[in-house]
C-alpha positions in Angstrom: -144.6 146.7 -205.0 -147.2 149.8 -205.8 -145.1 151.8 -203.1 -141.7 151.3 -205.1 -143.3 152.2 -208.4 -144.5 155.1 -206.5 -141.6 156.1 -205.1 -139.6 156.1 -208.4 -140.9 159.2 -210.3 -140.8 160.9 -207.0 -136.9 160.3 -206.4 -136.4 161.1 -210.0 -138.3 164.3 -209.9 -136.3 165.3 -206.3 -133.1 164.5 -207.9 -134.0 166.8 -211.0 -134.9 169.5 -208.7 -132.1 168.8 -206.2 -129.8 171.7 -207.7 -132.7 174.3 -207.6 -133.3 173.6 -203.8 -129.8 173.8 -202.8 -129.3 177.2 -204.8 -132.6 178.6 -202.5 -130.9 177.4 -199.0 -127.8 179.3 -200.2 -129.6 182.2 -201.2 -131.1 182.2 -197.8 -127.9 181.6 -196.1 -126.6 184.6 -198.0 -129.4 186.9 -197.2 -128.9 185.6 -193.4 -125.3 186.0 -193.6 -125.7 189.7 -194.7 -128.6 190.6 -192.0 -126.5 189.6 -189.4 -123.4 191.3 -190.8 -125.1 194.4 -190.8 -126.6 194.3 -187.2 -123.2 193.7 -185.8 -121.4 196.5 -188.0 -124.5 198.8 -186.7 -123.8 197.9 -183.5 -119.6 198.7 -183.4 -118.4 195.6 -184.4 -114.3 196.0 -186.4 -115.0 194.9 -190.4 -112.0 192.9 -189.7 -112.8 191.2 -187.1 -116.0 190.2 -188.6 -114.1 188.8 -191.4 -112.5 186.8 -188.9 -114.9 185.1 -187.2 -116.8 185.0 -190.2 -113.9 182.6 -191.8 -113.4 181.2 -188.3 -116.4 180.1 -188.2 -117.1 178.5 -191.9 -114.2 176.6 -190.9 -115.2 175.0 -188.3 -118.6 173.9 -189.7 -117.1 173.1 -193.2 -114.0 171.3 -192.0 -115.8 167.7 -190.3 -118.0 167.7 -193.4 -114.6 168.0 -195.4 -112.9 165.3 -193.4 -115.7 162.8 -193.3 -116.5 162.8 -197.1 -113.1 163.5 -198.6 -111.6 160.9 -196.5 -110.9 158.5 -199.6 -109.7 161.1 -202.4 -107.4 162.9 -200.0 -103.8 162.3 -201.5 -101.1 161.5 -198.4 -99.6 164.5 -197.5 -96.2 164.7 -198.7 -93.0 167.0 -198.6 -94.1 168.2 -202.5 -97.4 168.9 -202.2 -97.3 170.6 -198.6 -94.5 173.0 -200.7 -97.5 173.5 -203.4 -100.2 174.3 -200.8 -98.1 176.7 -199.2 -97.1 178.5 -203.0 -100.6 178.5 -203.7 -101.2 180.2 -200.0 -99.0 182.9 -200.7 -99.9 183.7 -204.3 -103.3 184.0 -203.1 
């Protein structure tokens, strides 16, 4: 029972500092993000074409973690909202 007692300030202190640790990953994600942007546009590489397999890419990691987890909120895809996505696409 010590080891549950234990373990409750612990969780409550991660959970407080949860935000904060996320925030550092993503400002090391950034900071990769634009090292590696940099090599490849020193080496040759198009800005566009970056941009591309930049987004390319971010969509293919993001999109299982967006399918798994959303699976339950999603509405049904219907004539009305398909007509909204694509307004929104364009007005972009």
């Amino acid at each position: 029972m010590s080891d549950q007692s234990s373990n409750g300030p612990l969780s409550a202190n991660f959970s407080k500092a949860k935000p904060y640790f996320l925030m550092i990953f993503l400002q090391f994600g950034s900071a990769g993000m634009y090292i590696i942007s940099m090599v490849t546009l020193n080496q040759g590489m198009n800005r566009y074409v970056l941009v591309v397999y930049r987004n390319a890419i971010a969509a293919l990691v993001l999109a299982p973690f967006a399918l798994v987890l959303e699976r339950k909120t999603r509405p049904k895809m219907t004539f009305p909202i398909f007509l909204q996505i694509m307004a929104l696409g364009f007005l972009e």
